[in-house]
Backbone as CSV, one residue per row, in Angstrom:
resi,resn,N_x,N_y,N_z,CA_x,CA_y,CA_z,C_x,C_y,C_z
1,UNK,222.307,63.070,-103.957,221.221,62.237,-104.431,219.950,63.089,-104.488
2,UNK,219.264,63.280,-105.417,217.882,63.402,-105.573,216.574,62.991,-106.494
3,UNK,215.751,63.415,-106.432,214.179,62.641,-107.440,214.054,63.531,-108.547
4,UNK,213.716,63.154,-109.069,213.666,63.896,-110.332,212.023,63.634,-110.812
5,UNK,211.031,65.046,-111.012,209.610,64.652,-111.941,209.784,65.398,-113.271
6,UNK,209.619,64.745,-114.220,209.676,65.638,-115.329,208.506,66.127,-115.323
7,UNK,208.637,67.727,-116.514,207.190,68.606,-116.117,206.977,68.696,-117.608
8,UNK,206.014,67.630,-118.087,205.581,67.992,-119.729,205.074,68.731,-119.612
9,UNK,204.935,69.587,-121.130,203.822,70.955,-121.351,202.450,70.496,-120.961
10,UNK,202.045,68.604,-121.410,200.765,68.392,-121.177,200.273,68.258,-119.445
11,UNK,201.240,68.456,-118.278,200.998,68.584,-116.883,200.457,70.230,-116.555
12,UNK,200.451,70.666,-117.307,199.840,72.034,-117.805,198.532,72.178,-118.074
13,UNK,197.584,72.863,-117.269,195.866,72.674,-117.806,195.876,74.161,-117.784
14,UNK,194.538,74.388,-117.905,193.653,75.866,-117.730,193.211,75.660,-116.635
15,UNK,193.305,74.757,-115.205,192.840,75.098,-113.908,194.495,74.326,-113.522
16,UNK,194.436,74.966,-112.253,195.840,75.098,-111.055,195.768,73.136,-110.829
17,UNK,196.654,72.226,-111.173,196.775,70.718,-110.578,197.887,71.209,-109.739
18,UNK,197.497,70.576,-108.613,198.637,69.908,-107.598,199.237,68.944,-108.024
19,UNK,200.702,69.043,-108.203,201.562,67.731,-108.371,202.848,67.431,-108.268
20,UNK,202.468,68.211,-106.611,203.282,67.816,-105.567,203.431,67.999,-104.432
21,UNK,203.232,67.536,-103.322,203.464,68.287,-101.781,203.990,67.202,-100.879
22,UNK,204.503,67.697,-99.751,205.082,67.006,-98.777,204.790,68.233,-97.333
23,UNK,205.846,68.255,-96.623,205.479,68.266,-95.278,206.054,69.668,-95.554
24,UNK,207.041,69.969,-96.789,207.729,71.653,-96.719,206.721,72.225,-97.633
25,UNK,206.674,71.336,-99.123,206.327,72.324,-100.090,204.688,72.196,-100.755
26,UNK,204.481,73.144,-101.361,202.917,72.492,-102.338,203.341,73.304,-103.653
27,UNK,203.630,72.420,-105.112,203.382,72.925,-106.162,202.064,72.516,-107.113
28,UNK,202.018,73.907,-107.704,200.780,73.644,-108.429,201.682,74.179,-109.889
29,UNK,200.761,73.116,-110.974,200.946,73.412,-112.192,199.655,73.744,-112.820
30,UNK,199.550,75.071,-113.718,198.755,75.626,-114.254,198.983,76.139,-116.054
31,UNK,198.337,76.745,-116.963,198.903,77.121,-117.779,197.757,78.328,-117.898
32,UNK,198.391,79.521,-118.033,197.662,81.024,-118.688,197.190,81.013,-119.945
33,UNK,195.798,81.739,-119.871,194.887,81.575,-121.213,196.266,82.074,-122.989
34,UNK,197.301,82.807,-121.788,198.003,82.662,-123.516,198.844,81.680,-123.893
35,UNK,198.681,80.377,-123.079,198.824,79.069,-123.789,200.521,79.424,-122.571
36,UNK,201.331,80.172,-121.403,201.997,79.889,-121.170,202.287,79.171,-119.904
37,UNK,203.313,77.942,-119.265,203.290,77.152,-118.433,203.290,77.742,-117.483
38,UNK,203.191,77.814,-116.073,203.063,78.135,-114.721,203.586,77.040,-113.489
39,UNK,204.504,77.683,-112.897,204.522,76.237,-112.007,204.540,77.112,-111.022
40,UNK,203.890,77.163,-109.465,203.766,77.500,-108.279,204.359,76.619,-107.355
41,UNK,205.242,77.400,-106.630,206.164,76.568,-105.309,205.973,77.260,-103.846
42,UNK,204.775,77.072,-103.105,204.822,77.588,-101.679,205.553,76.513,-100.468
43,UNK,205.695,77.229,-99.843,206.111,77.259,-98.263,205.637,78.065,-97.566
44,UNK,205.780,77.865,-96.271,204.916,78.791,-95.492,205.553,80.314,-95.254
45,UNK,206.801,80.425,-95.686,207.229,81.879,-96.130,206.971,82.248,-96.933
46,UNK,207.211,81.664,-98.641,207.979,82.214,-99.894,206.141,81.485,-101.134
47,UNK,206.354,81.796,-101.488,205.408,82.214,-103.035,206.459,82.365,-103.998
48,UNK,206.488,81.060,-104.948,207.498,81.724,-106.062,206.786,81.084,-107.100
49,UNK,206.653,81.924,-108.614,206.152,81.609,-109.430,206.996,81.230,-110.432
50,UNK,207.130,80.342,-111.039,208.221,79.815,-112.477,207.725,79.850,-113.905
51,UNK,208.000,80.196,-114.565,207.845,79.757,-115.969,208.680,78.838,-116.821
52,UNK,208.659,77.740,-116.363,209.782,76.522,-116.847,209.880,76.537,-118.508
53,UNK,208.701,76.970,-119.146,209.409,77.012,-120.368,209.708,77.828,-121.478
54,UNK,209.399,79.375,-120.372,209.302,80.003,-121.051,210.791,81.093,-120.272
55,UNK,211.951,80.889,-120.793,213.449,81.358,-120.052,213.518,80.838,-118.888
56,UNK,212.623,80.390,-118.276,212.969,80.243,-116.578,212.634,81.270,-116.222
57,UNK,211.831,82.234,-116.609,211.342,83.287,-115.750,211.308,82.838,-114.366
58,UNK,211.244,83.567,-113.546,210.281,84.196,-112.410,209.366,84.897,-112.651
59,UNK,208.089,84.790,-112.334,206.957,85.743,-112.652,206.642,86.652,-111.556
60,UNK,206.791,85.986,-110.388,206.228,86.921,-109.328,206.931,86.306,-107.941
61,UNK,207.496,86.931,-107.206,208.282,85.730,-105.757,207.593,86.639,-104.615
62,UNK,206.910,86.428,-103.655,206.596,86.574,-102.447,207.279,86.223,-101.171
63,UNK,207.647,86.765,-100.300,208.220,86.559,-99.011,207.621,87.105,-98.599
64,UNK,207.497,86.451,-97.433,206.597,86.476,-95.671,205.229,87.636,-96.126
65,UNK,204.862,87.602,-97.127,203.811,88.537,-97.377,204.253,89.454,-97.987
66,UNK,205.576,89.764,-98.377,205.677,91.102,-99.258,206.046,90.720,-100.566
67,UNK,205.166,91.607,-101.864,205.455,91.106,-103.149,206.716,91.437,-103.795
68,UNK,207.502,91.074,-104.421,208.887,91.350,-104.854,208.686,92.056,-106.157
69,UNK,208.073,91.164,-107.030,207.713,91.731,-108.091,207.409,93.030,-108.992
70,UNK,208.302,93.823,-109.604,207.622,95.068,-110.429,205.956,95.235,-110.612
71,UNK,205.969,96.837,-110.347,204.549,97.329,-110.499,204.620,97.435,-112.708
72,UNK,203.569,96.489,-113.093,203.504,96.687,-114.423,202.151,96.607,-114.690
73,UNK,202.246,96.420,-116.071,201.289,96.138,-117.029,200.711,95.312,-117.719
74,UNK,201.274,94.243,-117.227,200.760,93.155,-117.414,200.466,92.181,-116.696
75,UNK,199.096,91.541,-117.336,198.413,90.585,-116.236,198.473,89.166,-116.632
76,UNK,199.379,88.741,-117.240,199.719,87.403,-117.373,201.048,87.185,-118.734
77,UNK,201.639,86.449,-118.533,203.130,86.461,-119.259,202.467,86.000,-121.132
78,UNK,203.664,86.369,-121.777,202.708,86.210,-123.000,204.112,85.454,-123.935
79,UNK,203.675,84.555,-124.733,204.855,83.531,-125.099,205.412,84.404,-126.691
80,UNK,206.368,85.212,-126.254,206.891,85.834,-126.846,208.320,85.785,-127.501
81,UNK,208.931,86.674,-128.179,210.189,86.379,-128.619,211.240,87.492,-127.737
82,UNK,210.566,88.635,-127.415,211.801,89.409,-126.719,210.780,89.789,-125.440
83,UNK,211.124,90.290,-124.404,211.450,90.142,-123.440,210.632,91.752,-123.010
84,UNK,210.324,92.741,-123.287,209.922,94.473,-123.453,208.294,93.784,-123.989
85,UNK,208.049,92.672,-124.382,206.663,92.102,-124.872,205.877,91.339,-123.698
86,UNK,206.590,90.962,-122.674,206.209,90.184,-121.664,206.931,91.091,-120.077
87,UNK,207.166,92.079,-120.532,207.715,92.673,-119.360,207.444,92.719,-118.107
88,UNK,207.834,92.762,-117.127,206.845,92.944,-115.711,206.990,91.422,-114.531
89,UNK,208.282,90.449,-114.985,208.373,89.659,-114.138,209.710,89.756,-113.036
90,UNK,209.683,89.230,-112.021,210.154,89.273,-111.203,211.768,89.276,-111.419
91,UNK,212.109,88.572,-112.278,213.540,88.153,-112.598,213.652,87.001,-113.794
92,UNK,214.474,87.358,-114.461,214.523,87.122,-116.110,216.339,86.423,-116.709
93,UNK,216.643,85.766,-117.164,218.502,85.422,-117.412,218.362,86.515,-118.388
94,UNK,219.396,87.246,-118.612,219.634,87.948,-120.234,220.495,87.133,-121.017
95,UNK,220.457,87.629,-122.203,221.062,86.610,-123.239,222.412,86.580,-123.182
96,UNK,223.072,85.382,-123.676,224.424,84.699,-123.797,225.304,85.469,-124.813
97,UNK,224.166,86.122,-125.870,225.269,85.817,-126.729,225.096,87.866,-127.539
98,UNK,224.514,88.442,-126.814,224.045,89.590,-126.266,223.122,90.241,-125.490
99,UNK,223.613,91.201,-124.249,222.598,91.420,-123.544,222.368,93.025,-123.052
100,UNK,221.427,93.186,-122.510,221.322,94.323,-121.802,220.945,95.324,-123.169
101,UNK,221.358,96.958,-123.141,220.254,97.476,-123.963,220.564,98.058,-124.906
102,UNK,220.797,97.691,-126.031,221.693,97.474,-127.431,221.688,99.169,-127.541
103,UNK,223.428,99.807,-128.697,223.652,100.559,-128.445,222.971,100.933,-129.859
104,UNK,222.894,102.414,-130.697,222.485,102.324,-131.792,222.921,101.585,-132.795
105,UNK,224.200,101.360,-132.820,224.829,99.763,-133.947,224.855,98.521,-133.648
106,UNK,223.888,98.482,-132.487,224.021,97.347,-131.924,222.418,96.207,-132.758
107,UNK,222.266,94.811,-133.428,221.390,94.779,-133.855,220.509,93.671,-132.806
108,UNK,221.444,93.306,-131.764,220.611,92.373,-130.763,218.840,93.200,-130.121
109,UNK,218.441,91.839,-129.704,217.126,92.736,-129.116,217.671,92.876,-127.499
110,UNK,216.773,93.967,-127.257,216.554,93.885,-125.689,217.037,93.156,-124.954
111,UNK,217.884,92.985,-124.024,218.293,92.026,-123.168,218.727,90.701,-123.853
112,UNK,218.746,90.497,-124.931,219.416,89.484,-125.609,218.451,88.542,-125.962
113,UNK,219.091,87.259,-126.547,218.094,85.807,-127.194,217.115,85.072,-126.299
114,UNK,218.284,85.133,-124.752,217.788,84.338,-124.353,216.206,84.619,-122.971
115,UNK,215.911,85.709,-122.604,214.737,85.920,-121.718,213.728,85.406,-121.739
116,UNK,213.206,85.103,-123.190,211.906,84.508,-123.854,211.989,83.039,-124.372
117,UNK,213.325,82.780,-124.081,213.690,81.227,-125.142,212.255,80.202,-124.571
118,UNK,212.539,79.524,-125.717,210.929,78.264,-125.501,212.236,77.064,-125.154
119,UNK,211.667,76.688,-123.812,212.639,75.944,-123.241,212.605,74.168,-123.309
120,UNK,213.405,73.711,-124.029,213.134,72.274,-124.793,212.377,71.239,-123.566
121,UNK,213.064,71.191,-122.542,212.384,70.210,-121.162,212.477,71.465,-120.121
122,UNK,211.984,70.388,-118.843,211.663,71.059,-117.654,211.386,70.133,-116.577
123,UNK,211.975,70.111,-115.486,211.968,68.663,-114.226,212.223,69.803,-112.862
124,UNK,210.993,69.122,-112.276,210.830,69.101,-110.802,212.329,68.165,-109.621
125,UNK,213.043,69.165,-109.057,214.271,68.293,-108.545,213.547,68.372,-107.001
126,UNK,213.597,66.961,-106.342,213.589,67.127,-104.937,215.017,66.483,-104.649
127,UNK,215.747,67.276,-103.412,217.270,67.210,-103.553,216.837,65.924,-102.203
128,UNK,218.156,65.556,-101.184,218.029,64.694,-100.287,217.913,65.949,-99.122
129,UNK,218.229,66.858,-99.585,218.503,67.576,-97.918,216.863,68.960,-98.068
130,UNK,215.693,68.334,-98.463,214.882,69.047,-98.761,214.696,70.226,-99.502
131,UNK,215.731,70.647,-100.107,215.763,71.359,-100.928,214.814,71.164,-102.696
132,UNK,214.473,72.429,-103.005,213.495,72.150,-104.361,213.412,72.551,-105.258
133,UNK,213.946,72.220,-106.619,214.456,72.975,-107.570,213.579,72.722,-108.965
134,UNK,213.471,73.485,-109.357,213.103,73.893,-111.234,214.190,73.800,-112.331
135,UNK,214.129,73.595,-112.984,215.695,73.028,-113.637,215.054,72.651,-115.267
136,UNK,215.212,74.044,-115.647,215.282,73.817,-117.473,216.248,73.518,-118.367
137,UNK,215.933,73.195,-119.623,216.941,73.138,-120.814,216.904,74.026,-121.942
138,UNK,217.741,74.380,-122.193,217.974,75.180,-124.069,218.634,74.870,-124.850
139,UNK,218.731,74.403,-125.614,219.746,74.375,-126.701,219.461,75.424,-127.699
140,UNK,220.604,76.093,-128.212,220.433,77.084,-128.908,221.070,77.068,-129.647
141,UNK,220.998,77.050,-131.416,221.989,76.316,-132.462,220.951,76.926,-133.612
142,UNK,222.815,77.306,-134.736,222.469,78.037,-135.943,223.088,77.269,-136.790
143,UNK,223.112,76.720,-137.896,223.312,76.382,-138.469,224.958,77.383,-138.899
144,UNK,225.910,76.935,-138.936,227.132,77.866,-138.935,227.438,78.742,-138.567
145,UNK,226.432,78.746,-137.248,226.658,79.978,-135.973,226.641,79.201,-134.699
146,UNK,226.311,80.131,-133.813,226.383,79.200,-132.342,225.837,79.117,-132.246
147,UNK,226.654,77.652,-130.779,225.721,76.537,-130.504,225.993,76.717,-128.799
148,UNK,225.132,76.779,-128.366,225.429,76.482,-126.332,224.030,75.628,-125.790
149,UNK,224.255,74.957,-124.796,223.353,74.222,-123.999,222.835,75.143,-122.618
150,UNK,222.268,75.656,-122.321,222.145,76.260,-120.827,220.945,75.793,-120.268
151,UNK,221.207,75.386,-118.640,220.220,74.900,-118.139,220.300,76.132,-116.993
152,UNK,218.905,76.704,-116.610,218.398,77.493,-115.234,217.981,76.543,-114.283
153,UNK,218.192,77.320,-113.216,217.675,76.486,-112.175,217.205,77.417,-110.870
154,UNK,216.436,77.325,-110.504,215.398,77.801,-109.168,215.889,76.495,-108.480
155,UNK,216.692,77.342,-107.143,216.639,76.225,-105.814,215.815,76.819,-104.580
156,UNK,214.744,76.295,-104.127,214.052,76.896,-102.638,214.855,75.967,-101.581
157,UNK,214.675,76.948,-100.808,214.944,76.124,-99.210,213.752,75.336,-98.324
158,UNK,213.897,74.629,-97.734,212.255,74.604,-96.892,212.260,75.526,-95.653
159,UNK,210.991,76.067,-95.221,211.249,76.567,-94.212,211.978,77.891,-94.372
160,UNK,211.840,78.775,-95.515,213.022,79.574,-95.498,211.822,80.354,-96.395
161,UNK,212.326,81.339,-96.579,212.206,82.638,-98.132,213.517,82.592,-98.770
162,UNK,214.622,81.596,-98.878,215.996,82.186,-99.317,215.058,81.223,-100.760
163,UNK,216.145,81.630,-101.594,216.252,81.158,-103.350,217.126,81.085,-104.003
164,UNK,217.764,79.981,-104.696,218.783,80.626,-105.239,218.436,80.300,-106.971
165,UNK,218.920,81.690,-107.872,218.903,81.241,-108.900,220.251,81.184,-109.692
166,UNK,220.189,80.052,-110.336,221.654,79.620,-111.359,221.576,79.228,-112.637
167,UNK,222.579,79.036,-113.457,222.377,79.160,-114.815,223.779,78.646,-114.838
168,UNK,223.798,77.214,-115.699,224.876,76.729,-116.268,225.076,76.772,-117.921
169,UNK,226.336,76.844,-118.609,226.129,77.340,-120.082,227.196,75.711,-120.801
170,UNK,226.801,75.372,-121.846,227.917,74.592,-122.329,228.008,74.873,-123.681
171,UNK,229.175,74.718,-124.146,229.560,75.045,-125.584,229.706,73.932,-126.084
172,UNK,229.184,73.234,-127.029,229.014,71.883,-127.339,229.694,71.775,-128.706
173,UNK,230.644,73.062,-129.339,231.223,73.061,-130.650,232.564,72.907,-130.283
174,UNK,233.103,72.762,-131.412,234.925,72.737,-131.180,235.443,73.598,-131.115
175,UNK,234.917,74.553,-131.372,235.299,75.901,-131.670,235.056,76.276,-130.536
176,UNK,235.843,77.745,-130.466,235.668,78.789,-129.082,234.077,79.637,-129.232
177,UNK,233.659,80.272,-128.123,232.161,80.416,-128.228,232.314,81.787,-128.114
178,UNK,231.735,82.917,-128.452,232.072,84.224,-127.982,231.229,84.726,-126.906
179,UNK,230.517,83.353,-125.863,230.091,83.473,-124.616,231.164,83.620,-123.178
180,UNK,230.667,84.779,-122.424,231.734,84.911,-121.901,230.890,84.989,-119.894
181,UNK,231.370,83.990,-119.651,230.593,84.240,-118.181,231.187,84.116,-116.900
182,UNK,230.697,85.058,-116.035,231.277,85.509,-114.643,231.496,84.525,-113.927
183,UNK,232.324,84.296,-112.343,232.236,83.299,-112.187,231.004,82.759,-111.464
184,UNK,230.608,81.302,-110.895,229.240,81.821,-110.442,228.499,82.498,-109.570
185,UNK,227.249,83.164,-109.018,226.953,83.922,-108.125,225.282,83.512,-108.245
186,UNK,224.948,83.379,-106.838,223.546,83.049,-106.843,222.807,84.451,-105.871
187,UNK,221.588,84.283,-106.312,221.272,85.358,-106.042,220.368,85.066,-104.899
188,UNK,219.983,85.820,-104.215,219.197,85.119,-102.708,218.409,86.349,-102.598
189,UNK,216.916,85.975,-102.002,216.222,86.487,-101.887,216.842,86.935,-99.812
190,UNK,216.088,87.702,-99.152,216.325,88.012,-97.342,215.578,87.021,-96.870
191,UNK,216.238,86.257,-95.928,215.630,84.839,-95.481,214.982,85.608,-93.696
């Protein structure tokens, strides 16, 4: 069982709203002067920054005071199409349907479609066992090409620095998909 807040683009300003806290967590929703969403999730360990609609980034994750995040060049995420344009966040999905760093015959971009996707929704999950999750949507569809559904998801712990991030994919055609994925594995930050 859990609550569900949906996170419109318009819960998004040019100053940081609170809109949400309890006794584990405080999120703030913000949006960067280049028009992209921000959602902030503290605890008294962990700092994690989201970009719900822009791939599910991670922008920046903090534990117990140490920054996780790549030393870059950029000072705020920029709503882009590939992924080498907004470089410099913490952790990124690569694409479904090619990824990683195309060979010379290869015509995909950078890390694939999906790093930068503009993500259709976006909901705040509070689980029953305090747990707190980010949880986007994509649909991704060509007109006589493919079609998949994938939702990301950021789970925090309370009380913790652990994280887990996941990514579910669905093939919504009749046809076979030439998406091919591992089985699952979440990734955890050192608690």
């Amino acid at each position: 069982m859990f609550s569900r807040i949906a996170l419109h683009r318009e819960t998004f300003g040019d100053t940081p709203r609170d809109i949400f806290s309890n006794q584990h967590w405080q999120v703030t929703a913000e949006k960067y002067p280049s028009g992209v969403e921000s959602l902030t999730i503290k605890n008294h360990r962990l700092t994690l920054e989201i970009l719900p609609y822009l791939g599910q980034m991670i922008w920046d994750a903090e534990v117990d005071g140490i920054n996780l995040r790549m030393d870059n060049m950029f000072t705020q995420p920029y709503p882009v199409s590939t992924i080498q344009d907004t470089y410099g966040c913490f952790a990124f999905h690569s694409g479904l349907l090619a990824n990683g760093c195309p060979a010379p015959e290869d015509t995909h971009p950078l890390h694939g479609e999906f790093p930068c996707a503009r993500m259709d929704d976006a909901e705040l999950i509070l689980h029953e066992d305090g747990r707190l999750g980010v949880r986007s949507r994509y649909r991704y569809i060509q007109g006589f090409g493919h079609h998949y559904v994938a939702v990301p998801e950021v789970t925090v712990t309370p009380d913790s620095g652990v994280f887990d991030i996941s990514l579910s994919v669905t093939n919504p055609k009749s046809s076979t998909s030439p998406i091919t994925c591992p089985p699952r594995q979440n990734a955890q930050s050192s608690s």
